[in-house]
N, CA, C and O atoms as a printed pandas DataFrame, in Angstrom:
     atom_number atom_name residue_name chain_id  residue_number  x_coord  y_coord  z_coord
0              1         N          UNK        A               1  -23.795   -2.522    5.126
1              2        CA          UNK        A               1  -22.837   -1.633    5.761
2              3         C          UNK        A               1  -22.171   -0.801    4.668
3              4         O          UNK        A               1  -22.062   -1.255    3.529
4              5         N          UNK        A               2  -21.663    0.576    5.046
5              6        CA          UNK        A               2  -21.261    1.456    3.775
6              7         C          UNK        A               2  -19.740    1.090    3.958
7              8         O          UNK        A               2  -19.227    0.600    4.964
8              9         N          UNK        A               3  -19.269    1.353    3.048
9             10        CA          UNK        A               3  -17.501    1.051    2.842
10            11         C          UNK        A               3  -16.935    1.560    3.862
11            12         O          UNK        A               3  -15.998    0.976    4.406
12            13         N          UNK        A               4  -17.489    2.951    4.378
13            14        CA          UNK        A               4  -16.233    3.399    5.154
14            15         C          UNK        A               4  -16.374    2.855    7.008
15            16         O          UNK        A               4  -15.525    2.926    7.896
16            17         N          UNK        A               5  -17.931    2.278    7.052
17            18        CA          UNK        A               5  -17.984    1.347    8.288
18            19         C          UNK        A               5  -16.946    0.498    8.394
19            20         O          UNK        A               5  -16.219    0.457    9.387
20            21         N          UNK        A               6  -16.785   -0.406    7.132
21            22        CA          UNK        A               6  -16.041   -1.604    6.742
22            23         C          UNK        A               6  -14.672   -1.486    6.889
23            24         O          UNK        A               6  -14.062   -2.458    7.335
24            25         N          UNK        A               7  -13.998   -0.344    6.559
25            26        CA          UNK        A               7  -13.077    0.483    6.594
26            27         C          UNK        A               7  -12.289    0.104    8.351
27            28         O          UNK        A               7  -11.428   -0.616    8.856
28            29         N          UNK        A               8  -13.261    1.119    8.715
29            30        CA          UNK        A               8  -13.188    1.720   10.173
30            31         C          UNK        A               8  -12.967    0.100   11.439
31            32         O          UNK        A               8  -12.135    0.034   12.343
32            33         N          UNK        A               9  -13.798   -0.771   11.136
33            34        CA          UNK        A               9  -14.013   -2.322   11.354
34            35         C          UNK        A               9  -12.901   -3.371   11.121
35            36         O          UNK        A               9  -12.644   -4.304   11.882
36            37         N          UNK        A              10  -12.215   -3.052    9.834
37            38        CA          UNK        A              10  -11.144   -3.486    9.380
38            39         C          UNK        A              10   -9.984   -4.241   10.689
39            40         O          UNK        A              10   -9.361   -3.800   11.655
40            41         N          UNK        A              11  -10.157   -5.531   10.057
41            42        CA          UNK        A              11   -8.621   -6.141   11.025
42            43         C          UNK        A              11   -7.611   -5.938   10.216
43            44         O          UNK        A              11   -7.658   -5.886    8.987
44            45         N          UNK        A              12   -6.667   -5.821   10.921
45            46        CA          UNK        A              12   -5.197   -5.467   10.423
46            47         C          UNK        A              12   -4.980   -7.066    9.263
47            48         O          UNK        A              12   -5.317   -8.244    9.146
48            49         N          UNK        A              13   -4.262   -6.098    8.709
49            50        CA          UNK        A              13   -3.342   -7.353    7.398
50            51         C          UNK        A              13   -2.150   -7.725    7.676
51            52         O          UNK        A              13   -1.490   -6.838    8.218
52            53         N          UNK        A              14   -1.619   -8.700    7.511
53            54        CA          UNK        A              14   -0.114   -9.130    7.828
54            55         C          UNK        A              14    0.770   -8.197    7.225
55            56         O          UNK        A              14    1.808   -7.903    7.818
56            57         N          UNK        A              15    0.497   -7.689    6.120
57            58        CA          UNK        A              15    1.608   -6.799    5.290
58            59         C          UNK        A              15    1.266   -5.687    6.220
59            60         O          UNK        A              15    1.805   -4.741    5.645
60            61         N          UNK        A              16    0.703   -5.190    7.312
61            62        CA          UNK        A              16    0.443   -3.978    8.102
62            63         C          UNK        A              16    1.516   -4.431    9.413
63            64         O          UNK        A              16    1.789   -3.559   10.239
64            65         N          UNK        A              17    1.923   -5.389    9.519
65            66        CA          UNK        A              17    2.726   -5.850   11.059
66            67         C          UNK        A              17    3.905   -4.421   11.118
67            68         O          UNK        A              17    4.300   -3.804   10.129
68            69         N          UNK        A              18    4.201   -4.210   12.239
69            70        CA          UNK        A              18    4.739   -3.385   12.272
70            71         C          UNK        A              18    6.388   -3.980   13.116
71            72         O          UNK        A              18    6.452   -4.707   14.107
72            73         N          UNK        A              19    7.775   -3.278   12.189
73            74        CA          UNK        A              19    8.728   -3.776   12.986
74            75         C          UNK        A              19    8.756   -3.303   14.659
75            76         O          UNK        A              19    8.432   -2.213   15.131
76            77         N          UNK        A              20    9.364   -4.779   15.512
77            78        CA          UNK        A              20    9.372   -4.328   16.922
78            79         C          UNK        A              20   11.249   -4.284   17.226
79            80         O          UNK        A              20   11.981   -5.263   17.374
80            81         N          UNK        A              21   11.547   -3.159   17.241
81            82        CA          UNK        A              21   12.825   -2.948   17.786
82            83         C          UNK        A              21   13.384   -3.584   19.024
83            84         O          UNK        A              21   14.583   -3.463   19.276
84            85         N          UNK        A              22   12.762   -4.102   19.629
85            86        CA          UNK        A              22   13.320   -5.137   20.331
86            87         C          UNK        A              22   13.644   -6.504   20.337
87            88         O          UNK        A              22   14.073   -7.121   21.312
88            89         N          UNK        A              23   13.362   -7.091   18.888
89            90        CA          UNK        A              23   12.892   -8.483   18.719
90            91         C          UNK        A              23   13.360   -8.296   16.615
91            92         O          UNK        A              23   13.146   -7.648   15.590
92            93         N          UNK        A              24   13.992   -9.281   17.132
93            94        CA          UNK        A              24   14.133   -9.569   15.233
94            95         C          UNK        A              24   13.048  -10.032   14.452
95            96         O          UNK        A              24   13.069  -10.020   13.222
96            97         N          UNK        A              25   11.943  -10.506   15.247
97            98        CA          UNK        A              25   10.476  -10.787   14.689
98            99         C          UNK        A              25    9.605   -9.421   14.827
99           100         O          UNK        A              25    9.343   -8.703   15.792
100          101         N          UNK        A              26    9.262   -9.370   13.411
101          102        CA          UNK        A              26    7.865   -8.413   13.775
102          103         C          UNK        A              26    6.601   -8.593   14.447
103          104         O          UNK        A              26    5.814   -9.533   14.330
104          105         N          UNK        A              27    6.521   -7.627   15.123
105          106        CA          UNK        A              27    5.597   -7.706   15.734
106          107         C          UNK        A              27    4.296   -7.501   15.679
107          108         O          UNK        A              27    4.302   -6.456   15.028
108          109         N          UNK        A              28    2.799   -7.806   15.952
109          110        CA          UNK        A              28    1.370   -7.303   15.334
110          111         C          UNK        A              28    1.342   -5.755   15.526
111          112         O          UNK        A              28    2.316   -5.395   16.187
112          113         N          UNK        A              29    0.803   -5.077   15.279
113          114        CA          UNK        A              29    0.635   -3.831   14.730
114          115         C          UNK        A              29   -0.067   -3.232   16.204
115          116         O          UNK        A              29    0.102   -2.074   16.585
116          117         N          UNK        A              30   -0.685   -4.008   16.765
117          118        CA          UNK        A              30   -1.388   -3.967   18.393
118          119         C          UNK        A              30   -0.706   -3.899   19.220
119          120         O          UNK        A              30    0.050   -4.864   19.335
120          121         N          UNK        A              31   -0.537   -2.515   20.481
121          122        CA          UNK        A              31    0.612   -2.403   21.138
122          123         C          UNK        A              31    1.900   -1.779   20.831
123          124         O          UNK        A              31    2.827   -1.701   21.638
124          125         N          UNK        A              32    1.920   -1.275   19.458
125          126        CA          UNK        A              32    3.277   -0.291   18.961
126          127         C          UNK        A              32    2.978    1.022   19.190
127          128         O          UNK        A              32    1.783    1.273   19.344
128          129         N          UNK        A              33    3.751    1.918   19.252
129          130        CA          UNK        A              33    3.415    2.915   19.417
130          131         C          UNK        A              33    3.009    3.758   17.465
131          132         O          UNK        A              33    3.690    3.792   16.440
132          133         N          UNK        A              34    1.936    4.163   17.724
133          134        CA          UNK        A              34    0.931    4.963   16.511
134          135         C          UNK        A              34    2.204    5.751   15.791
135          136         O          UNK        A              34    2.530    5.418   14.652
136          137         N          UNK        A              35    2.797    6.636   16.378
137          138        CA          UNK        A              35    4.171    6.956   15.127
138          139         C          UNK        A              35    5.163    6.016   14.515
139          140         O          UNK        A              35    5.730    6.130   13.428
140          141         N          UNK        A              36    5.269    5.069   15.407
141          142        CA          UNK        A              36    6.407    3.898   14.504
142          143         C          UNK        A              36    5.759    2.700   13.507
143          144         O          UNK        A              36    6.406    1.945   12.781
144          145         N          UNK        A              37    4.360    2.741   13.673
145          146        CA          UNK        A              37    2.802    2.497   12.657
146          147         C          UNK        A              37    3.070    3.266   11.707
147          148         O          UNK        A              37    4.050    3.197   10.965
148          149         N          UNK        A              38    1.932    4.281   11.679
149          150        CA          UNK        A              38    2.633    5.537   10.667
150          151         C          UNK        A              38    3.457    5.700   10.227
151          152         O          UNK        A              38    3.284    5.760    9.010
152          153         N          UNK        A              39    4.972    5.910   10.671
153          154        CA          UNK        A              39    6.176    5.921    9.642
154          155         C          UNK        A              39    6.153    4.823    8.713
155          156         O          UNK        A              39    6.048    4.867    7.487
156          157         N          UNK        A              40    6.281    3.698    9.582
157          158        CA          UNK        A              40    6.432    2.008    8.516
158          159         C          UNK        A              40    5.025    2.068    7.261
159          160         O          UNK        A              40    5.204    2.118    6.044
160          161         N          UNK        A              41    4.358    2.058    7.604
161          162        CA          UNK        A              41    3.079    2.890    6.732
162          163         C          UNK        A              41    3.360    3.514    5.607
163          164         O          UNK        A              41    3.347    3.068    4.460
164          165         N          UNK        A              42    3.635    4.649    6.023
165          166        CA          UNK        A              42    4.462    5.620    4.770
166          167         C          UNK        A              42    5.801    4.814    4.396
167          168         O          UNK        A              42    6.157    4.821    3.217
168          169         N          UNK        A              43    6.330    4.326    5.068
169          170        CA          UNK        A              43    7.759    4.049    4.276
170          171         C          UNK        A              43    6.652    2.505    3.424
171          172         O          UNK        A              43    7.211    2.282    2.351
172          173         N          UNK        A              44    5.852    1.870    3.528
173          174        CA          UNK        A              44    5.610    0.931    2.591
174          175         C          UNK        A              44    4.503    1.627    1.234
175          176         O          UNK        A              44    4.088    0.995    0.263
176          177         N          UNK        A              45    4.227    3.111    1.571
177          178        CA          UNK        A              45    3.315    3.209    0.783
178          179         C          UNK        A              45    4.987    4.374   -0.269
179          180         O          UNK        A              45    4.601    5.095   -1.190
180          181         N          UNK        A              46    5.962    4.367   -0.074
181          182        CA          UNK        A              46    6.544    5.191   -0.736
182          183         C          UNK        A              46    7.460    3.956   -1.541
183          184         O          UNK        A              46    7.804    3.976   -2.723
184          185         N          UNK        A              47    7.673    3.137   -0.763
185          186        CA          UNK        A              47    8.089    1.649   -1.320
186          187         C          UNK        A              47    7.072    1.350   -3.105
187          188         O          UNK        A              47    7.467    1.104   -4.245
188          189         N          UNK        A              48    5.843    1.522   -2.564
189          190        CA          UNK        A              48    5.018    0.458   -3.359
190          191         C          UNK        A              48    5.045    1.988   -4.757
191          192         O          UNK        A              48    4.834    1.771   -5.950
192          193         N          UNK        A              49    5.278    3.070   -4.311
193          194        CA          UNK        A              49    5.060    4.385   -5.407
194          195         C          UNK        A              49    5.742    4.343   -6.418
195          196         O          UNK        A              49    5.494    4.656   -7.583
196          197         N          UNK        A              50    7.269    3.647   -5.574
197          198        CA          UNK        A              50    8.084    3.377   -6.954
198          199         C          UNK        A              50    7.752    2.292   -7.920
199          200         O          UNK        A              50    8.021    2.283   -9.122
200          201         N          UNK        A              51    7.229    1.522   -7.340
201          202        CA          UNK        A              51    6.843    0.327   -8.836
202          203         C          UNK        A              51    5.118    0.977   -9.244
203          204         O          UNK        A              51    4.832    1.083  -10.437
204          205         N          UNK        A              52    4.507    1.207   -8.617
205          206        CA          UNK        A              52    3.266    1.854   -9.300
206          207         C          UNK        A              52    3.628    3.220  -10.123
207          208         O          UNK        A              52    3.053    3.527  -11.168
208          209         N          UNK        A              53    4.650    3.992   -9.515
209          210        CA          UNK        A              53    5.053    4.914  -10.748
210          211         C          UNK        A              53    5.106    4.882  -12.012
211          212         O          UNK        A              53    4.977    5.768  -12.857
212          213         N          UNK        A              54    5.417    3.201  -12.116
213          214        CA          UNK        A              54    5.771    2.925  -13.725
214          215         C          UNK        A              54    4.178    2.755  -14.074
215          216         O          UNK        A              54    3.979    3.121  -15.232
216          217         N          UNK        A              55    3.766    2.601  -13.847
217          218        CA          UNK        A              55    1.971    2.328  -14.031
218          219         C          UNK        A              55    1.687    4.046  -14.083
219          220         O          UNK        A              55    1.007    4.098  -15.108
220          221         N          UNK        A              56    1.770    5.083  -13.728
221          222        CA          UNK        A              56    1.213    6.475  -13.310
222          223         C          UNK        A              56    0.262    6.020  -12.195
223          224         O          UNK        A              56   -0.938    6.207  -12.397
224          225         N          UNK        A              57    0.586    5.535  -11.222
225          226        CA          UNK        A              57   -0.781    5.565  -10.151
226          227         C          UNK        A              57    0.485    5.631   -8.858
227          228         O          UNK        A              57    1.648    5.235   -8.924
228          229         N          UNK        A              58   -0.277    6.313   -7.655
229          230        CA          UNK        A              58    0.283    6.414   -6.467
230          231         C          UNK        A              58   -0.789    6.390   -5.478
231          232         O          UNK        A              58   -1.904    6.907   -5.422
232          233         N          UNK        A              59    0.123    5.374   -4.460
233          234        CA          UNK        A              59   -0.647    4.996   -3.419
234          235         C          UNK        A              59   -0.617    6.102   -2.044
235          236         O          UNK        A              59    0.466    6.095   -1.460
236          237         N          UNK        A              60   -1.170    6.593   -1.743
237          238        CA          UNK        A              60   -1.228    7.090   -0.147
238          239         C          UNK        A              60   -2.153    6.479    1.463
239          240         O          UNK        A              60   -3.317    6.093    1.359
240          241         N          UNK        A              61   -1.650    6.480    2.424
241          242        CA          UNK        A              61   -2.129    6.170    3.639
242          243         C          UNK        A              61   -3.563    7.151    3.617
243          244         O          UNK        A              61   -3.752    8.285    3.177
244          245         N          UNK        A              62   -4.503    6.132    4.325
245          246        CA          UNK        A              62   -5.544    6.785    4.010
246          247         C          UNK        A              62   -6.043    6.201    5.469
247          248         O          UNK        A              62   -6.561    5.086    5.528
248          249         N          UNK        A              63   -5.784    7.342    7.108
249          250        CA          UNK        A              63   -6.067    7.309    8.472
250          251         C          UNK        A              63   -5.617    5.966    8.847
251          252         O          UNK        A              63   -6.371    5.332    9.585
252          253         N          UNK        A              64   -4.269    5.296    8.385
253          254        CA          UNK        A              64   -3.850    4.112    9.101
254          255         C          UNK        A              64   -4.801    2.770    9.149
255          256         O          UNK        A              64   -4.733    1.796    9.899
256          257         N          UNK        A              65   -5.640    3.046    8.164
257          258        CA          UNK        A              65   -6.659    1.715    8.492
258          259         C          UNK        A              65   -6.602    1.319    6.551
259          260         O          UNK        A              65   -6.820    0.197    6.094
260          261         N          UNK        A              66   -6.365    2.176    5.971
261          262        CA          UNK        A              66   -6.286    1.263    4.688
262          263         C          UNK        A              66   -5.691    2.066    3.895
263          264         O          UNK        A              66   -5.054    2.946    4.474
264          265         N          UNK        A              67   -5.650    2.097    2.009
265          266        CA          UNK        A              67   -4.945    3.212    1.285
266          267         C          UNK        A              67   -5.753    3.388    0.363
267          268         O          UNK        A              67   -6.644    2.594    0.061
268          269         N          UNK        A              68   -5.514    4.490   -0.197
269          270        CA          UNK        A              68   -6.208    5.436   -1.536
270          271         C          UNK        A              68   -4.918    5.303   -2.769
271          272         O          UNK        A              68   -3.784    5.744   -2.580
272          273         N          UNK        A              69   -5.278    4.742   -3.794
273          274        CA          UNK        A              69   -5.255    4.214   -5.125
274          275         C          UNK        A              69   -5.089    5.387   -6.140
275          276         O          UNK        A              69   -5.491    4.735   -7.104
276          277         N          UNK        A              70   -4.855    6.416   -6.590
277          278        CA          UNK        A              70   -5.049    7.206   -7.656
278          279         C          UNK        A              70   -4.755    7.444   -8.795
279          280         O          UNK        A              70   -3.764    8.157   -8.637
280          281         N          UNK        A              71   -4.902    7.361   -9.798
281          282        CA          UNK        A              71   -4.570    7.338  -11.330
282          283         C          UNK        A              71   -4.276    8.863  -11.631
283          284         O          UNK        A              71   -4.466    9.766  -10.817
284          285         N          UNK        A              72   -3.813    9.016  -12.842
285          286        CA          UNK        A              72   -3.499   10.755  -13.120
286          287         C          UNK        A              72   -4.546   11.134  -13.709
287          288         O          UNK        A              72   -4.575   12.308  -14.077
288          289         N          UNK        A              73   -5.887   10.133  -14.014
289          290        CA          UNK        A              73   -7.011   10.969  -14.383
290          291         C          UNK        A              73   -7.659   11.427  -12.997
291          292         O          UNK        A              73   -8.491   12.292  -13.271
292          293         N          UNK        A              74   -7.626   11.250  -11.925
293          294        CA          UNK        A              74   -8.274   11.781  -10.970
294          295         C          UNK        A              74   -9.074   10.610  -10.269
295          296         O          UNK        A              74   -9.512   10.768   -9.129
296          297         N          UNK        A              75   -9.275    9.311  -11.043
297          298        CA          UNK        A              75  -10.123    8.513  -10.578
298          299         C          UNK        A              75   -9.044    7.238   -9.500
299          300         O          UNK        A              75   -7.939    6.781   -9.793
300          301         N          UNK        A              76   -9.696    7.027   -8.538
301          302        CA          UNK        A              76   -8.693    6.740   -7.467
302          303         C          UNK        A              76   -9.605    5.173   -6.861
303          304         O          UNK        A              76  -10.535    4.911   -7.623
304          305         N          UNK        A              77   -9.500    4.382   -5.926
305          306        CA          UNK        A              77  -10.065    3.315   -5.085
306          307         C          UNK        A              77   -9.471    3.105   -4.026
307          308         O          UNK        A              77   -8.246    3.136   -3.911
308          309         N          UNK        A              78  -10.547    2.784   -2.816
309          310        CA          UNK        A              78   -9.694    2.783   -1.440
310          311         C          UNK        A              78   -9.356    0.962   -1.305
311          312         O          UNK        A              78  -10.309    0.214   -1.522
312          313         N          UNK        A              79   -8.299    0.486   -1.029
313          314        CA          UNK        A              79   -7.931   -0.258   -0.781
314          315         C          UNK        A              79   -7.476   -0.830    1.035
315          316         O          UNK        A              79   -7.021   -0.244    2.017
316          317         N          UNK        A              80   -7.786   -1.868    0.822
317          318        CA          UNK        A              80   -7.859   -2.100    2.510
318          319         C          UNK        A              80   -6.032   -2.487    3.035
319          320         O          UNK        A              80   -5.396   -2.137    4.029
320          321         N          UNK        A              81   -5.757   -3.120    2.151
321          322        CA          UNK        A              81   -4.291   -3.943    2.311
322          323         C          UNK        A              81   -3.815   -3.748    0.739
323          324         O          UNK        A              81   -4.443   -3.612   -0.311
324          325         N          UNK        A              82   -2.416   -3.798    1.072
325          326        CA          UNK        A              82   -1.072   -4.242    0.001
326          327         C          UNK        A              82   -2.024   -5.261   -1.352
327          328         O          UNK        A              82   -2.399   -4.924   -2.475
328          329         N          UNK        A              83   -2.166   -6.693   -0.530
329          330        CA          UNK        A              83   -2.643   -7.212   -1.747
330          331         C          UNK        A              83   -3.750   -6.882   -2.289
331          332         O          UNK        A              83   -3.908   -7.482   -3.352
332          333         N          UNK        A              84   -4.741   -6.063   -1.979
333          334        CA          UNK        A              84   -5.243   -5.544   -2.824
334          335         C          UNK        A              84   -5.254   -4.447   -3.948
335          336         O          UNK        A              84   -6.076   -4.133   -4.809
336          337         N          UNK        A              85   -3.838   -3.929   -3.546
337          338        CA          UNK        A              85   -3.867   -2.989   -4.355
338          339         C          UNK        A              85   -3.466   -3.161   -5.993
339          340         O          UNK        A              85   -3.667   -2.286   -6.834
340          341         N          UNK        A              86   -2.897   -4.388   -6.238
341          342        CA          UNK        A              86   -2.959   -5.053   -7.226
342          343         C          UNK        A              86   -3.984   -5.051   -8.093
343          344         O          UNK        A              86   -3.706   -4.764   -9.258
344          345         N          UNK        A              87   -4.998   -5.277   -7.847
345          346        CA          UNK        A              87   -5.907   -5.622   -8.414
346          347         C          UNK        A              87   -6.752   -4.452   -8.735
347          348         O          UNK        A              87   -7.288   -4.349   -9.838
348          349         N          UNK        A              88   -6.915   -3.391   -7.618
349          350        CA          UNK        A              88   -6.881   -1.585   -8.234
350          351         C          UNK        A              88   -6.164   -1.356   -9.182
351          352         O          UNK        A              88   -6.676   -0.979  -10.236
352          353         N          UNK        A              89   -4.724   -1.530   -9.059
353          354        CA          UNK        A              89   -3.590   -1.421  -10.028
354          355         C          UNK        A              89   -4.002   -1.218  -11.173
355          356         O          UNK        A              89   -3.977   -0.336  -12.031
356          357         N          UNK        A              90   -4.394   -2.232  -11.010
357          358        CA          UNK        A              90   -4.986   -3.004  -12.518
358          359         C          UNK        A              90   -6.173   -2.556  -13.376
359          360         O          UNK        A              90   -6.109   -2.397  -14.595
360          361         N          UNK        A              91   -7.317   -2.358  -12.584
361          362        CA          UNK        A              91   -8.250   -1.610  -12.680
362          363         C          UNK        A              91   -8.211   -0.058  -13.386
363          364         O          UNK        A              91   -8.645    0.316  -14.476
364          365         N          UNK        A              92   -7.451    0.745  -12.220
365          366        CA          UNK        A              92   -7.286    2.228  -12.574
366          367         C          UNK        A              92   -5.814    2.344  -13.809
367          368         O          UNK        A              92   -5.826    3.322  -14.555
368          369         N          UNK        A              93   -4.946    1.595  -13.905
369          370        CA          UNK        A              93   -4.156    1.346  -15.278
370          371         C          UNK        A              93   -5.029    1.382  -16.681
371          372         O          UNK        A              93   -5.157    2.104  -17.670
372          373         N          UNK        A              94   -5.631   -0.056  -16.054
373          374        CA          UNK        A              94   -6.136   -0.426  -17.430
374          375         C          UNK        A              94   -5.600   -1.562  -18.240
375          376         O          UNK        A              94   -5.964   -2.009  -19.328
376          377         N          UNK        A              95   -4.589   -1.932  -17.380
377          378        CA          UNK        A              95   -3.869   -2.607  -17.638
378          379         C          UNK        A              95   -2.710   -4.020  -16.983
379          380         O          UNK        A              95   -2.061   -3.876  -15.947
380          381         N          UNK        A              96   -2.673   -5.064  -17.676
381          382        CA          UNK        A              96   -1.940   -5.681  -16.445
382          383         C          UNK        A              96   -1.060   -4.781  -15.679
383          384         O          UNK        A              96   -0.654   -3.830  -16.347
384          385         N          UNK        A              97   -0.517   -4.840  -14.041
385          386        CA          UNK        A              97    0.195   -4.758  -13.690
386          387         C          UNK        A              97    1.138   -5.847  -13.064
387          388         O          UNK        A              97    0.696   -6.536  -12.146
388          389         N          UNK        A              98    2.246   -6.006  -13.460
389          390        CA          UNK        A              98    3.397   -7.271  -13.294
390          391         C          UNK        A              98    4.542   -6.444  -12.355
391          392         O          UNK        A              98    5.355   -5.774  -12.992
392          393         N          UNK        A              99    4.639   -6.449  -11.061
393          394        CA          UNK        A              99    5.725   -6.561  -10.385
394          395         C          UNK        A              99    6.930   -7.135  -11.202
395          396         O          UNK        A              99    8.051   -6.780  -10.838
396          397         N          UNK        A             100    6.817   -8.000  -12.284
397          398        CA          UNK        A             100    8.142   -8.876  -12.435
398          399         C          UNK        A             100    8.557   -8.657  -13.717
399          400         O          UNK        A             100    9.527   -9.238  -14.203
400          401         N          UNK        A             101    7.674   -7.606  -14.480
401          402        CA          UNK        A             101    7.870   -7.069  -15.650
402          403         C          UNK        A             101    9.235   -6.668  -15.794
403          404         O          UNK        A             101    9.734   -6.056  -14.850
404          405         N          UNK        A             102   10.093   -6.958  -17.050
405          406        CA          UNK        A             102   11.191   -6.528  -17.123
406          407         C          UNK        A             102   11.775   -4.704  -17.341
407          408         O          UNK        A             102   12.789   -4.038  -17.130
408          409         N          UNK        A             103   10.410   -4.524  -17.878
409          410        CA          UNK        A             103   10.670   -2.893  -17.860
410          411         C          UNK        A             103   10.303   -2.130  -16.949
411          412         O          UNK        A             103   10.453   -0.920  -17.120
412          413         N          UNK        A             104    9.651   -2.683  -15.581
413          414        CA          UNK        A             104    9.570   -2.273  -14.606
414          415         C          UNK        A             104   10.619   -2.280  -13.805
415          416         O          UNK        A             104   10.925   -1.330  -13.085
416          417         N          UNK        A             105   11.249   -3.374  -13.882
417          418        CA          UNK        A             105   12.376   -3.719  -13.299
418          419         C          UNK        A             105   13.721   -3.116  -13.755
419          420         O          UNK        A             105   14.671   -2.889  -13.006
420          421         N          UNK        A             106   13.671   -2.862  -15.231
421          422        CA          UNK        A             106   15.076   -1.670  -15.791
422          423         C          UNK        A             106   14.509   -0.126  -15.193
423          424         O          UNK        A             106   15.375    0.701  -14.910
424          425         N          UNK        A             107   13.336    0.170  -15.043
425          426        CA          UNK        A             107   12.944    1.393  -14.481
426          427         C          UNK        A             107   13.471    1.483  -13.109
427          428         O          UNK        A             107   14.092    2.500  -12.798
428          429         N          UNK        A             108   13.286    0.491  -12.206
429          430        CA          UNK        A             108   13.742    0.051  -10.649
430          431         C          UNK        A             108   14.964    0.428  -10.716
431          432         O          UNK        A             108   15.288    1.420  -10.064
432          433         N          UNK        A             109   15.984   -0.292  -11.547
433          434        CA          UNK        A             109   17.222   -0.355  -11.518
434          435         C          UNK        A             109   17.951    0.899  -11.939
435          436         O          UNK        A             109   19.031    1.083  -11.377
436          437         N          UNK        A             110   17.434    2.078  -13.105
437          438        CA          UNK        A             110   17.700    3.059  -13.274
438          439         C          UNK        A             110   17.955    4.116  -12.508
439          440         O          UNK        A             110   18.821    4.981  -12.632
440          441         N          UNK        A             111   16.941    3.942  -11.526
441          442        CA          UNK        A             111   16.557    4.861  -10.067
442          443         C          UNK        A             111   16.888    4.911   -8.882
443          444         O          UNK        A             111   16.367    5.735   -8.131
């Protein structure tokens, strides 16, 4: 199967649940309405920009089914879920990436 079958096939990830305004529990992502998907979407892929900033890489929504990875050389990876993007991170860096890094974290705090 080519990636973007796999893509398209894709079950949702827990880090994809989407909040349900009626319920203090989130709810599965099945049954929300597609704009309150989408926004939470973007608001986690603008979330994750600020700590990949410190890396130079930014994440974007890539048709609600997974995300695109990009480095400032141009070279990018589609990622299906959150936890994978770690490991792109890492890849298109070059380098560890540590969420818990302290100079990531004075960068966080600066901003």
């Amino acid at each position: 199967m080519c990636s973007l079958c796999g893509i398209l096939g894709a079950d949702g990830h827990w880090t994809d649940r989407v909040a349900d305004p009626r319920e203090d529990q989130p709810a599965v992502q099945t049954g929300q309405a597609s704009g309150s998907r989408r926004q939470e979407r973007l608001q986690r892929c603008a979330l994750a920009n600020r700590v990949l900033g410190h890396y130079r890489l930014r994440l974007a929504d890539f048709e609600a089914q997974s995300y695109v990875l990009r480095a400032p050389t141009g070279r990018s990876e589609i990622v299906l879920d959150l936890v994978g993007m770690w490991a792109a991170a890492e890849r298109l860096a070059g380098r560890p990436c540590d969420p818990l890094d302290p100079a990531l974290i004075a960068d966080l705090e600066r901003s």
